[in-house]
C-alpha positions in Angstrom: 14.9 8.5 38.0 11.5 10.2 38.9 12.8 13.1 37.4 14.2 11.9 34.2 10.9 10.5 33.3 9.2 13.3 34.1 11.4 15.3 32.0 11.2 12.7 28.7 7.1 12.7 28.8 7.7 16.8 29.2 9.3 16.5 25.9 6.8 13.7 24.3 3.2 15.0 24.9 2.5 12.4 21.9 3.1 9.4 24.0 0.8 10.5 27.0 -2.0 10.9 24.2 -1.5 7.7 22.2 -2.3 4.8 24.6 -5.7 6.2 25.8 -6.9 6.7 22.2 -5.8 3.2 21.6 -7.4 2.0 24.3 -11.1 3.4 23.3 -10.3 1.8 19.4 -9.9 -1.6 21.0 -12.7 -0.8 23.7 -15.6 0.0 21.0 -14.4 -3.0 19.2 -14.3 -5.6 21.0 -17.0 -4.7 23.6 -19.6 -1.9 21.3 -21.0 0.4 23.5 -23.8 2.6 22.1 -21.9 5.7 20.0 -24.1 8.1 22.3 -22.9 6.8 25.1 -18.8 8.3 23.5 -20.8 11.2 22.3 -21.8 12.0 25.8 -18.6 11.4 27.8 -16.3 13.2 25.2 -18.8 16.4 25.6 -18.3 16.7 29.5 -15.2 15.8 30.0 -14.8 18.3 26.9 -16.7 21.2 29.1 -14.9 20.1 32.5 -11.5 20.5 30.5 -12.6 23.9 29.4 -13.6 25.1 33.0 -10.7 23.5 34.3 -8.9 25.9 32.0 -10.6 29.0 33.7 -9.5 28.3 37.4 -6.5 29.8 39.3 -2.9 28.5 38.2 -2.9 27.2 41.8 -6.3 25.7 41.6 -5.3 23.9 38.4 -1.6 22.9 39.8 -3.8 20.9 42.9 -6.4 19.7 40.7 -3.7 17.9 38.1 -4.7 14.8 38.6 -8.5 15.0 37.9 -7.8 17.5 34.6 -5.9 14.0 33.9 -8.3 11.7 34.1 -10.4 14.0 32.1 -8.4 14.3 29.2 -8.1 10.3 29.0 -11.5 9.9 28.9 -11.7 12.2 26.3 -9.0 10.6 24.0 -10.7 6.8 25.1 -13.9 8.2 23.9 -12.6 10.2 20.5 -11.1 6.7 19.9 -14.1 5.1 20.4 -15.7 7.1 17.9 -13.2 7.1 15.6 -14.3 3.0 15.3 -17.5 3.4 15.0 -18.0 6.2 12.5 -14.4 4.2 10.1 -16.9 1.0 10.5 -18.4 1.3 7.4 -21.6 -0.7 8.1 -22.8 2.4 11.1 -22.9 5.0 7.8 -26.3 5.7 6.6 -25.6 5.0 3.1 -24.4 2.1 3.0 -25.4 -0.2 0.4 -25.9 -3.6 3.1 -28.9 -1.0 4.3 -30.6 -1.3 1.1 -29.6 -4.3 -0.4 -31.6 -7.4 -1.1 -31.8 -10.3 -3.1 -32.6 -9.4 -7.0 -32.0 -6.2 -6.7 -30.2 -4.4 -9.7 -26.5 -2.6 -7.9 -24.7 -0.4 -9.8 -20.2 -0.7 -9.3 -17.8 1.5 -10.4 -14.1 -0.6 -10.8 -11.5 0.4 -8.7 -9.4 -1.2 -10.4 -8.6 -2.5 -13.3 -9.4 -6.6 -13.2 -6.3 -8.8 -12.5 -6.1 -12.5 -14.1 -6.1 -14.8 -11.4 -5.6 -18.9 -11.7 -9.8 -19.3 -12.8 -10.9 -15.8 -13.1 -10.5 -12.2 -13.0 -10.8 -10.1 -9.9 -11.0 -6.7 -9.1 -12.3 -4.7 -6.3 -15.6 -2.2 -6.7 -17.9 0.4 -5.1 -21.4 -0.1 -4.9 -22.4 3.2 -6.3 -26.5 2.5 -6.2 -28.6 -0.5 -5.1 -31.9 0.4 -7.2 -35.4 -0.9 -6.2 -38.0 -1.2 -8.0 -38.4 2.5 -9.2 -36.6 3.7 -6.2 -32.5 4.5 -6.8 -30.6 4.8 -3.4 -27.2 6.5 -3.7 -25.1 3.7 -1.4 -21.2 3.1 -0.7 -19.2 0.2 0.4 -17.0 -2.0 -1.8 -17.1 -5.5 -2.8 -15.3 -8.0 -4.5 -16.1 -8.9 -8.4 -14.8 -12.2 -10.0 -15.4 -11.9 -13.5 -15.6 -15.2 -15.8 -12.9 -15.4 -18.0 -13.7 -14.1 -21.6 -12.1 -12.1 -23.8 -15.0 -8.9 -23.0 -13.2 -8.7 -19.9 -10.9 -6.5 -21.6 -13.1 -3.7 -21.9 -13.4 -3.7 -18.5 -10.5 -1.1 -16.4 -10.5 1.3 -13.5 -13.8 3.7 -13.3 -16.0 1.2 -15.8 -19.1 1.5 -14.1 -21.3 -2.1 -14.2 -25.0 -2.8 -13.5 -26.3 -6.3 -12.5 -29.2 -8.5 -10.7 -26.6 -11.3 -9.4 -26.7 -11.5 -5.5 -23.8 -10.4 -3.8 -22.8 -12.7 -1.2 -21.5 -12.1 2.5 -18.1 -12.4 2.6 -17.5 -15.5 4.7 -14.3 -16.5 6.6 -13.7 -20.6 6.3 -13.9 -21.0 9.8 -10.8 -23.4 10.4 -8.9 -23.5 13.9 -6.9 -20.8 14.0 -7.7 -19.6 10.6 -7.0 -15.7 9.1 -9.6 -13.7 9.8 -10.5 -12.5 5.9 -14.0 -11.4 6.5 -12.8 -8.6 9.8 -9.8 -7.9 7.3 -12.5 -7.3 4.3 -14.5 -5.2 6.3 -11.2 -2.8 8.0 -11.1 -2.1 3.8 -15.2 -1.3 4.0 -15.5 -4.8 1.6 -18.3 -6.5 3.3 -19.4 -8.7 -0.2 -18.6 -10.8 -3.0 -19.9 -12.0 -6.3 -19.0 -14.2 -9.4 -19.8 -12.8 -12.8 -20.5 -14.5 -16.1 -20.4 -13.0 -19.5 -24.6 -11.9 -19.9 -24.8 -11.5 -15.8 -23.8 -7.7 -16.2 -23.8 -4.9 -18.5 -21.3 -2.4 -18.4 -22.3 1.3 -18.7 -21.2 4.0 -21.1 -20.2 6.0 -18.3 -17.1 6.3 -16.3 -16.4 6.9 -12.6 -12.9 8.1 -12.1 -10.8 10.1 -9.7 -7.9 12.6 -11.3 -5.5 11.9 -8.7 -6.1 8.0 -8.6 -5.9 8.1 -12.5 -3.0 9.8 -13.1 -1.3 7.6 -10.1 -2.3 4.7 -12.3 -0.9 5.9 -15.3 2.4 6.6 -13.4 2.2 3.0 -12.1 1.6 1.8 -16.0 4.5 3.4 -17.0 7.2 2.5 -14.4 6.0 -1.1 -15.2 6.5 -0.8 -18.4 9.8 0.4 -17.9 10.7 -2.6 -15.7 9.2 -4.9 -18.0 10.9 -3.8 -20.8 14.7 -3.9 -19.7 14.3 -6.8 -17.2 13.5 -10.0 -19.3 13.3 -12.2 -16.5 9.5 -12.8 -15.2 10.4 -13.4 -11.8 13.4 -11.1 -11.4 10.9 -8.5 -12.9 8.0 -9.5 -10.1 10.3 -8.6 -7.4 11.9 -5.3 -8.9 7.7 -3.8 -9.3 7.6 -5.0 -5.5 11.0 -3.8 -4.1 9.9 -0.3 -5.5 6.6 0.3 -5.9 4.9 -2.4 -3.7 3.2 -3.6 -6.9 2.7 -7.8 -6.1 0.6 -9.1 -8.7 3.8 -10.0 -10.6 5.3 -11.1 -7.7 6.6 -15.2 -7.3 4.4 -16.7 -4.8 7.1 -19.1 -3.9 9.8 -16.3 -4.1 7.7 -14.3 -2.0 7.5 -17.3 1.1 11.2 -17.8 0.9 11.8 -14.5 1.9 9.1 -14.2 4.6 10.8 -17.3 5.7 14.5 -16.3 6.0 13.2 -12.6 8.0 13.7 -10.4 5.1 10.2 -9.7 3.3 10.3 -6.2 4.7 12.7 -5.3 1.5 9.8 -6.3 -0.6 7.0 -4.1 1.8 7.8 -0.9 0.8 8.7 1.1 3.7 11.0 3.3 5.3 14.0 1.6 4.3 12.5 2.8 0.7 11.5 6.3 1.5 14.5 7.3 3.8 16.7 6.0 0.5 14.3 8.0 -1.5 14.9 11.2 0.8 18.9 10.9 0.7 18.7 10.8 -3.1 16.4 14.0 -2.9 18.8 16.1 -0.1 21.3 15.2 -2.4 19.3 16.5 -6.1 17.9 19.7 -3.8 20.7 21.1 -1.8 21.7 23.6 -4.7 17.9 25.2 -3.5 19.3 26.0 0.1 22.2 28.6 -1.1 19.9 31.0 -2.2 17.2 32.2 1.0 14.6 33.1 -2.3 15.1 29.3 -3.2 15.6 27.9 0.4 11.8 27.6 0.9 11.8 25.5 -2.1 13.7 22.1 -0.5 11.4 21.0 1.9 8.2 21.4 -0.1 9.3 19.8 -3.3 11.0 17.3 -1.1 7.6 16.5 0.9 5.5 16.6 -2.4 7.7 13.7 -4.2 8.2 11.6 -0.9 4.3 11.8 -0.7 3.4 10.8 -4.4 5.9 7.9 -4.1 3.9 7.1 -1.1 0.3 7.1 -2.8 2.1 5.1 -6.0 2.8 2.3 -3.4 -0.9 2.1 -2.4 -0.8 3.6 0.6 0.3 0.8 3.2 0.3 1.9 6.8 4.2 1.4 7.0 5.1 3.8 4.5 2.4 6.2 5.4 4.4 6.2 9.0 7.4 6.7 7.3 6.2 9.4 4.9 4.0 11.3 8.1 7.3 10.9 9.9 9.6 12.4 7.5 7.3 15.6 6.8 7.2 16.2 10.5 11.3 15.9 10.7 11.6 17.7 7.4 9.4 20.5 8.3 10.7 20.8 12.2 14.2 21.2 10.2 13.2 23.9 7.9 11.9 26.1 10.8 15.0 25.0 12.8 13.2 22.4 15.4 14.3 19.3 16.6 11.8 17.4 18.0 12.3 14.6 20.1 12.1 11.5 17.8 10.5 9.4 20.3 7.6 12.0 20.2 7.2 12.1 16.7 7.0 8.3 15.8 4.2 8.7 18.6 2.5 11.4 17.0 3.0 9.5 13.2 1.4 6.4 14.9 -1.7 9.4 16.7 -2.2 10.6 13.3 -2.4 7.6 11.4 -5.1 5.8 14.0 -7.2 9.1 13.6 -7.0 8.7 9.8 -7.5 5.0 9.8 -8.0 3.3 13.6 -8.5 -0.1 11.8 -5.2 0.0 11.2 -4.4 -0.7 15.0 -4.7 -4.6 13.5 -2.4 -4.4 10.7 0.4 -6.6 10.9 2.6 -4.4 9.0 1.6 -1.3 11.1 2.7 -3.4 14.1 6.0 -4.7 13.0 6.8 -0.9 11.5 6.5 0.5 14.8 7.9 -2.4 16.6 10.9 -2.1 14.3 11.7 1.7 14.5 11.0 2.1 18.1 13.5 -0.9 18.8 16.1 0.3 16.9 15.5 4.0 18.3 15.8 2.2 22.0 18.4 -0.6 21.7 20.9 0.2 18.3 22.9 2.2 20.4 23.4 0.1 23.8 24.1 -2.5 21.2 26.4 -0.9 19.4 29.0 0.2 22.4 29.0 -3.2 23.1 32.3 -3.0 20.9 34.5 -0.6 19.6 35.7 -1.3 16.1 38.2 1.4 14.6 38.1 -0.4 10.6 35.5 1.7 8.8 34.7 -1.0 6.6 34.2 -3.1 9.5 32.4 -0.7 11.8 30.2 0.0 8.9 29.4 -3.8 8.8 29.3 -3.9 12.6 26.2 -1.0 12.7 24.0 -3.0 10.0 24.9 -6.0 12.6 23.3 -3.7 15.2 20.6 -2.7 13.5 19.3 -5.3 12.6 19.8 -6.8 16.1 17.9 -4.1 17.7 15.2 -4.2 15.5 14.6 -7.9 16.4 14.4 -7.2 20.1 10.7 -5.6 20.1 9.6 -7.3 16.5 9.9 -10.9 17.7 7.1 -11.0 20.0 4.8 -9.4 17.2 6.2 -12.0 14.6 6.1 -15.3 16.7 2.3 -13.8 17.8 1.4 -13.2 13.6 3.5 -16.1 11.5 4.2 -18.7 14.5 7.5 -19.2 13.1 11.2 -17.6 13.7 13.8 -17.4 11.1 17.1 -18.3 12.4 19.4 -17.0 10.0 17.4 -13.6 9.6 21.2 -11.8 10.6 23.0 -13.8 7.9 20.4 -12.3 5.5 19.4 -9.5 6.5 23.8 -8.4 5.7 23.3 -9.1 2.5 19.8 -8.6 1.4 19.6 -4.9 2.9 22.6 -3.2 1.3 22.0 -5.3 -2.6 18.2 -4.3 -2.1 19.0 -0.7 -1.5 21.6 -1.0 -4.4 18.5 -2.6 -6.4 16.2 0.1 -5.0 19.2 2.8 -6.4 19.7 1.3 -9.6 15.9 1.1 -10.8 15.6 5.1 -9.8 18.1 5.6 -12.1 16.5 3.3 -14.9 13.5 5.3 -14.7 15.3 8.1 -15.1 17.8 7.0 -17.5 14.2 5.6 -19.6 14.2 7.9 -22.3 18.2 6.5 -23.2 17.3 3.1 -24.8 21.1 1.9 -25.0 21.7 2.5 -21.4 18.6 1.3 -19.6 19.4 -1.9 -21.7 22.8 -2.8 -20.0 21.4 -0.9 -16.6 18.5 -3.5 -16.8 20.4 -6.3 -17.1 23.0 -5.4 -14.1 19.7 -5.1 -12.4 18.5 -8.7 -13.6 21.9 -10.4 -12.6 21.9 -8.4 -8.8 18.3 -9.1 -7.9 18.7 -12.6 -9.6 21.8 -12.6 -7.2 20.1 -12.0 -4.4 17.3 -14.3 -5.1 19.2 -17.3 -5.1 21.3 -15.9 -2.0 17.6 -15.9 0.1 17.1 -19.3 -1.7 20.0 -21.2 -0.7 19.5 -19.6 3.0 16.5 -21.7 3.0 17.8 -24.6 2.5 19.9 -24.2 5.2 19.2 -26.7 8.4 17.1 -25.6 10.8 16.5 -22.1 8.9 13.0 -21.8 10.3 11.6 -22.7 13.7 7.9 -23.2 13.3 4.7 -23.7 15.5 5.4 -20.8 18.3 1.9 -20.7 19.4 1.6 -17.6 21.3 -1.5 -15.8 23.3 -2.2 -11.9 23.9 -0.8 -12.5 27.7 1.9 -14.6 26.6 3.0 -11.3 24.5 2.2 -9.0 27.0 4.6 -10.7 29.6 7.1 -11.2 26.9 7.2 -7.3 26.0 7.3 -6.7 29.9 10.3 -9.2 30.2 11.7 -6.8 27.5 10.9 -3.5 28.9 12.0 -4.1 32.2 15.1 -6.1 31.6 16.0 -2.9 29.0 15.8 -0.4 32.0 17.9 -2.3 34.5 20.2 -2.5 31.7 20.2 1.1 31.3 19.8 2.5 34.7 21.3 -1.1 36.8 18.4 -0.7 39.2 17.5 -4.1 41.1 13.5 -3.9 41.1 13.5 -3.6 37.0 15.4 -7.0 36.9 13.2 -8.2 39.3 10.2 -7.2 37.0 11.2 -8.5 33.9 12.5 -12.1 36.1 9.1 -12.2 37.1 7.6 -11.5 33.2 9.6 -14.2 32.2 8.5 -16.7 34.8 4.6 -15.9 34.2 5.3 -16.4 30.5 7.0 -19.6 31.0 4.2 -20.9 33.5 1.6 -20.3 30.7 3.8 -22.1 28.1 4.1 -25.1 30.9 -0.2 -24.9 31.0 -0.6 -24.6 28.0 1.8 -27.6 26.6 0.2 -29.8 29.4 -3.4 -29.1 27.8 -2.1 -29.9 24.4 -1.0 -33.0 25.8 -4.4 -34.2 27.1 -6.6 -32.9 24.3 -8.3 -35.8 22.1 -10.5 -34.3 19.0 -11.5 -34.6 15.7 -11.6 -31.6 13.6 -13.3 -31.8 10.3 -12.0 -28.8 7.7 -13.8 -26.7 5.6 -11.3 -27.2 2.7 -13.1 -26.6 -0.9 -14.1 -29.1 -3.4 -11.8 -31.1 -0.6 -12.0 -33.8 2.3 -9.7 -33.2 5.6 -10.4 -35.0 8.8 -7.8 -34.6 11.7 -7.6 -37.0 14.4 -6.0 -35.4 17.5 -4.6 -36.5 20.1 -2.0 -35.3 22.4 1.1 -33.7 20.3 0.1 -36.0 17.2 -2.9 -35.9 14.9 -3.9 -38.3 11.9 -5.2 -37.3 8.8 -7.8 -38.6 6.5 -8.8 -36.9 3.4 -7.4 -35.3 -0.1 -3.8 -36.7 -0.9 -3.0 -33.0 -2.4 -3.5 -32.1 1.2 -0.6 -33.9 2.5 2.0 -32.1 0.4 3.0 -28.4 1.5 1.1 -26.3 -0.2 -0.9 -23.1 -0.5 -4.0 -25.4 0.6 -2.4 -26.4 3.4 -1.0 -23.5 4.5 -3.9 -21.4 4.4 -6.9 -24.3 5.9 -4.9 -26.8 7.8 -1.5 -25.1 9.4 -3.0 -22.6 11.1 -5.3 -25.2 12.8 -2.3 -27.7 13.9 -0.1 -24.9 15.0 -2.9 -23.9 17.7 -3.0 -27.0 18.8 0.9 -27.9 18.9 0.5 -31.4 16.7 2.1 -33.4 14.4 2.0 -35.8 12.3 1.6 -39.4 14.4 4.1 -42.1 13.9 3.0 -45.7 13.3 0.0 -46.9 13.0 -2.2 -44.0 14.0 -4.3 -42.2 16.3 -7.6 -44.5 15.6 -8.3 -47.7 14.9 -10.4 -49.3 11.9 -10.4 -48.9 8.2 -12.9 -48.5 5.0 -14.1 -46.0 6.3 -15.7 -47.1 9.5 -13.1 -45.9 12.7 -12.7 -46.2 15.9 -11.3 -43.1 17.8 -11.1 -41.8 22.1 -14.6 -44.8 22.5 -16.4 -42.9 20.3 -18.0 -44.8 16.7 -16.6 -42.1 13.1 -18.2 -43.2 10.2 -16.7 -41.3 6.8 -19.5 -42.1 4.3 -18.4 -41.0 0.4 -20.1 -44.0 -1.2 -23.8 -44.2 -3.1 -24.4 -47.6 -1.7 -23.7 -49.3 1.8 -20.5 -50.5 2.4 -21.4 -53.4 5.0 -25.1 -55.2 5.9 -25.9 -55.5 9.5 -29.2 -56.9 10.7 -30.2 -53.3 12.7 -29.0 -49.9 12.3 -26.1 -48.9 12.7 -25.1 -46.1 15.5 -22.7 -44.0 15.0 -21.5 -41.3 17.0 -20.1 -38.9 14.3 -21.1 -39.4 10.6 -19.1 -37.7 8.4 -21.0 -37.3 4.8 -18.1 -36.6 2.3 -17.1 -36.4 -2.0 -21.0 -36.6 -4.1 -22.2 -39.4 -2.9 -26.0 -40.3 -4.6 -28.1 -41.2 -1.7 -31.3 -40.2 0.6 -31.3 -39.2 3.7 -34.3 -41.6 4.4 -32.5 -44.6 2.9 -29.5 -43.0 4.9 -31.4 -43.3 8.6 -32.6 -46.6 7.7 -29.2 -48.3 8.1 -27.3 -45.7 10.0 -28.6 -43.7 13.8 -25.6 -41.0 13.7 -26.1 -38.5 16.8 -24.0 -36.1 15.2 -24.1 -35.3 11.3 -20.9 -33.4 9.5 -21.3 -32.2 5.7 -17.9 -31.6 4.5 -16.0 -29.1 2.1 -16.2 -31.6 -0.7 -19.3 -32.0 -1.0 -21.5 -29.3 -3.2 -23.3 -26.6 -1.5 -26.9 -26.7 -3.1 -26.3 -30.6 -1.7 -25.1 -29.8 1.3 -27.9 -27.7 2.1 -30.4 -30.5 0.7 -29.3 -32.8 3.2 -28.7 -30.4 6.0 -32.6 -30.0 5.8 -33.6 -33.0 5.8 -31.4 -33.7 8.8 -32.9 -31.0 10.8 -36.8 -32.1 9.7 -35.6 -35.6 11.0 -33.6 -34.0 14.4 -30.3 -35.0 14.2 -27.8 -32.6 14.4 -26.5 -31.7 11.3 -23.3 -29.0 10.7 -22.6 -28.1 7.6 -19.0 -26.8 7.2 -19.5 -25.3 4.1 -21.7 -22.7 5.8 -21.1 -23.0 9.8 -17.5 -23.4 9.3 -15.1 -26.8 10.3 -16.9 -28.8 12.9 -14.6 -29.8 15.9 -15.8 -32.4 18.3 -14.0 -32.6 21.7 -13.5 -35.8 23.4 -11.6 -34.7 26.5 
C-alpha cells in the first residue's frame, strides 16, 4: 500500500501542491496576517529551496523532509498573497480610498442595464472619484439601479456616467443564517450600491469599451436573437439561452427552483457536460485536419480557441473555466502524445484557477464541479462492476445510472452543507433530463448554424420548443411527487469534514479490504452522528425571539424548542421568494417549525407573554390600553409608521430593550434610534444592525 501511494503522488505532483496553497487562501482570510509577514516567509523559504537545490544528491535525499516543509510554506504563503493582493480593497487605487460623501464618481457600464421588477440594474466601474479640483484615477465596481424612464435606453455597455449621489456600502440583511451577499459582492470587487433618478446623473459623450468583451456581446446579441426568434415560447426560450450560453435573465424563476429542487440545475449551469458535448461535436467537424501532418497542427489549436470563446460567451463561471482549463491540458498532452494522469490534471485545473481567482475557493459551483468530477473519476467504475449487463441499450442506461450515482457520493456533503435540502428522486431525473438536455444542447448548435436557412430553423425551433417544453413538465411533475425533497439538513464545517472522512475511508477499505480504513470511516460516522445528537438536543432547549430585517415588512419569530410562532406580514406566511431568502435560512439553522395549537406565547393585541419575559409589538399612533404607571416591558418592538414621540412613548412605556423593525422607514428609524440612545435605553435598529435575536435560554 505504502508503495502504491507513493507511486500515484509520483505521478500527481498537482495534488501535493494544491492543499497547501489552499490552506494560506483560507489562512489570510479568515485570520489576516500582515502581507509582509507572506512576503517575508515566501522569500526564505524561497532562498533555502534554492540552496537546498545546490547540496549533494545525498545531502538532499537525507534532508527530504525539511526541503518539504519548505516548499509548503512557500505555497501557504503564495496563497496567502494571492488573497490579499485579489482583495480589491488592499489596491491603492481603489475608489473606497478616495471616496466621500458628495463627491462627483465617474462609471463606465459593464453592462448593459437589465429591467428588473422596480428598476433597472446593471453593474459599473468607478473609473474616477473627483474632488474638488483633484481627479483620482480609481477601480472597483458597484451596483447602479437606474429609475425607470424611457432615457434609460440610451444607456448600454461602455456608457460612461458622472454623478454626486452617495454610493452606499453594500449591506448584508443580517438574518440567522442568511447568504452572505456583501463577502459575495466583494469576491466580484463590488463593495457599493446606489439608486439613480432621471436628473441624478449625466451620461457622457464618451465611451469605455473593451474589443474582446464587445464583440462577445455582440455574439451573445445574436445567438439570442436567434433563440428568440424560432422558439415562441417565453419560458421554453429562458431555459434554451440558459442550457447554452448560461444567459439567466430570461430564465423562469419558478422553472429555475423546480429544477434545483429535483437535483438537476447543473443542465442549466453551463459546464462540462456542455463543453465536453461541444468538444465531441468539434473532434468530429476537425478530424479531416489530422490526415495531412501540414494540417495536423491545426486540430488542437482551432479546437482550444472555439472551446475557449464558448467559455468567455458563458461569462466565465468557475465550473466551465475548469472544464475548459481541463480540456486544453488533455487536448494539448494528446497532440504531443502525453497522457497525463487525470487525477493530476483536475488538480492542476483546480491550482490554476485559485491562482487566477483564489476567491473562488467559496464558490458553490466551483465546489460541487470538483466534487462532481473527482467522484465520478473515483467511484463510476467500482460502481459500475457491480453488474454486468450484456444489452447495449441497457448497459448504456446502466452507465448514466452509474454516473450519476458516483457523482452523488462526494456532492452530497457539499449540497446538504449549501441548499439544506436533498432531492430524492435526483436518479429518476437526472435519466431523463441529461440525455433530452444534451439532445437540446445538440439541436440549438445546429439552429445557430442552420440560422441563415429560415424554413428550417422554423420547424428545428419548434422540435426544440416541444423537447425542452417536454422536459419542463417532466422536472415539473417530478416535483410534485411525495416526499421529492427532504429539507432542513442543517450541517456544520466539522459535520462535513467527518462526513467526507466517513467517505474517504469507507472508499479505501472498499478498494483495498483493509480493516483500519473501515475502522476510520466507523469512527467518522460515529463523531458525525454525536454532533447531530448535540446539536438536536440544543435545538430542543433553545427559547428566543428573533426579530427579521424583512423590508417595508414585520416578521417576529417566537422559538421555542423544534417549533416557532410567527407574528408579522400575512405575505410572509406563504412560500415565497421573501421567505426564502429572509426567513428559511433563519428556521433551518435553528431546526423549527411551525407550532401546532395555540402557540408558543401567550397574550394578544399586541401585548405577549413569552419564556417570563413581557413583548410589546407597538404599530399604533395612540395607546392601546391606560394603566395608572408605566408600563415595563422587557422587549418593545416598534413596528409599521406609527406617528408618535419617543417622550410621549417613555411616558407610558419603561422597555429595557428597544427593536426598530424592517417596516418601519429608515430616516424614522434612525430618528427614534437617537432619541433612544440620548434617553439610554437600548435601542437596535434592524434596518441597519441587522435582525435582533434575544436569547432566553
Amino acid at each position: 500500500m505504502p508503495f502504491t501511494a507513493n507511486h500515484f503522488l509520483a505521478k500527481t505532483p498537482f495534488i501535493k501542491l494544491l492543499p497547501p496553497l489552499v490552506a494560506g487562501i483560507i489562512i489570510q482570510w479568515y485570520v489576516v496576517l500582515p502581507v509582509q509577514t507572506w512576503y517575508l516567509t515566501a522569500v526564505i523559504t524561497g532562498i533555502l529551496l534554492f540552496a537546498f537545490a545546490l547540496l549533494p544528491v545525498h545531502w538532499r535525499y537525507q534532508y527530504i523532509v525539511a526541503r518539504t516543509i519548505l516548499l509548503i510554506l512557500l505555497l501557504t504563503a503564495a496563497g496567502a498573497i494571492l488573497v490579499w493582493h485579489n482583495n480589491i480593497t488592499n489596491r491603492p487605487d481603489y475608489y473606497g480610498h478616495y471616496y466621500r460623501q458628495q463627491n462627483t464618481c465617474i462609471a463606465t457600464l459593464l453592462e448593459t442595464p437589465v429591467e428588473k421588477t422596480n428598476s433597472y440594474k446593471a453593474l459599473a466601474r468607478i473609473e474616477a472619484v473627483i474632488q474638488g479640483d483633484t481627479v483620482h484615477r480609481t477601480t472597483g465596481k458597484a451596483i447602479i439601479y437606474f429609475k425607470k424612464d424611457s432615457s434609460i435606453a440610451a444607456l448600454h455597455y461602455g456608457s460612461q456616467i458622472i454623478t454626486q449621489e452617495i454610493l452606499q456600502p453594500v449591506k448584508n440583511a443580517g438574518n440567522p443564517g442568511a447568504f452572505d451577499y456583501r463577502r459575495y459582492l466583494l469576491f466580484q470587487q463590488t463593495t457599493s450600491q446606489v439608486y439613480l433618478t432621471p436628473g441624478k446623473f449625466a451620461v457622457l459623450p464618451t465611451v469605455h469599451t473593451s474589443w474582446l468583451h464587445r464583440q462577445l456581446l455582440t455574439i451573445q446579441s445574436g445567438v439570442l436573437q436567434v433563440i428568440k426568434t424560432n422558439i415562441k415560447s417565453d419560458k421554453e426560450a429562458g431555459l434554451a439561452e440558459a442550457l447554452l450560453i448560461g444567459y439567466k435573465d430570461d430564465l423562469d424563476k419558478t422553472l429555475l427552483e423546480s429544477y434545483t429542487n429535483t437535483g438537476v440545475v447543473h443542465v442549466i449551469a453551463v459546464s462540462g457536460m456542455h463543453l465536453g458535448l461541444i468538444y465531441w461535436i468539434l473532434n468530429l467537424l476537425f478530424r479531416p485536419l489530422l490526415k495531412s501532418r501540414r494540417t495536423r497542427w491545426l486540430h488542437p489549436v482551432l479546437t482550444i480557441v472555439i472551446l475557449w470563446l464558448f467559455t468567455l460567451l458563458a461569462g466565465g463561471a468557475a465550473s466551465i473555466l475548469r472544464a475548459a482549463v481541463m480540456f486544453t491540458c488533455l487536448i494539448i498532452g494528446k497532440a504531443f502524445n502525453k497522457q497525463a494522469s487525470a487525477y493530476n490534471t483536475l488538480a492542476m485545473s483546480a491550482f490554476l484557477l485559485l491562482c487566477y481567482n483564489p476567491f473562488w475557493l467559496w464558490d458553490v459551483g466551483f465546489q460541487l464541479s470538483y466534487a462532481a468530477l473527482l467522484s465520478i473519476m473515483v467511484f463510476y467504475k467500482p460502481i459500475y462492476n457491480l453488474l454486468f449487463i450484456k444489452n447495449k441499450m441497457i448497459d448504456a442506461v446502466w452507465q448514466l445510472v452509474c454516473v450519476t450515482l458516483a457523482a452523488q457520493v462526494l456532492t452530497t456533503p457539499v449540497s446538504l452543507y449549501h441548499f439544506h435540502q436533498f432531492p430524492v428522486y435526483f436518479l429518476l431525473t437526472n435519466l431523463i433530463a441529461v440525455p433530452l438536455s444534451s439532445i437540446i444542447l445538440i439541436g440549438e448548435l445546429l439552429l445557430l448554424l442552420l440560422s441563415p436557412f429560415t424554413v428550417l430553423t422554423q420547424w428545428l425551433g419548434l422540435g426544440l420548443q416541444y423537447s425542452i417544453s417536454l422536459l419542463n413538465n417532466y422536472i415539473a411533475w417530478v416535483e410534485t411527487l411525495p416526499m421529492a425533497l427532504w429539507e432542513g439538513f442543517q450541517l456544520t464545517i466539522v459535520q462535513v469534514i467527518l462526513l467526507f472522512m466517513a467517505i474517504a475511508a469507507t472508499a479505501c477499505w472498499w478498494f483495498h479490504r483493509l480493516k483500519p480504513f473501515l475502522l476510520t470511516g466507523i469512527a467518522a460516522l460515529l463523531g458525525f452522528m454525536v454532533l447531530r445528537f448535540i446539536s438536536f438536543y440544543q435545538t430542543a432547549q433553545q427559547q428566543k425571539i428573533i426579530v427579521y430585517n424583512v423590508p417595508k415588512m414585520q416578521a417576529v419569530d417566537f422559538i421555542r424548542g423544534n417549533n416557532y410562532s410567527f407574528i408579522g406580514d400575512s405575505s410572509l406566511q406563504v412560500k415565497g421568494f421573501s421567505q426564502n431568502f429572509h426567513l428559511k435560512p433563519s428556521r433551518v439553522l435553528q431546526r423549527v417549525a411551525p407550532a401546532s395549537g395555540p402557540g408558543a406565547f401567550a397574550g394578544g393585541n399586541g401585548h405577549y407573554v413569552f419564556g417570563n419575559k413581557s413583548i410589546l409589538i407597538w404599530q399604533s399612533p395612540v395607546p392601546r390600553f391606560t394603566a395608572a404607571s408605566k408600563l415595563d416591558v422587557d422587549l418593545l418592538v416598534l413596528s409599521q409608521n406609527p406617528k408618535l414621540y419617543v417622550n410621549q412613548l417613555t411616558e407610558k412605556i419603561q422597555p429595557r430593550q428597544v427593536v426598530i423593525d424592517g417596516s418601519v422607514p429608515a430616516w424614522k428609524a434612525k430618528r427614534w434610534k437617537q432619541d433612544f440612545d440620548a434617553l439610554h435605553i437600548p435601542c437596535h435598529s434592524v434596518n441597519e444592525q441587522g435582525a435582533f435575536v434575544m436569547n432566553l435560554r
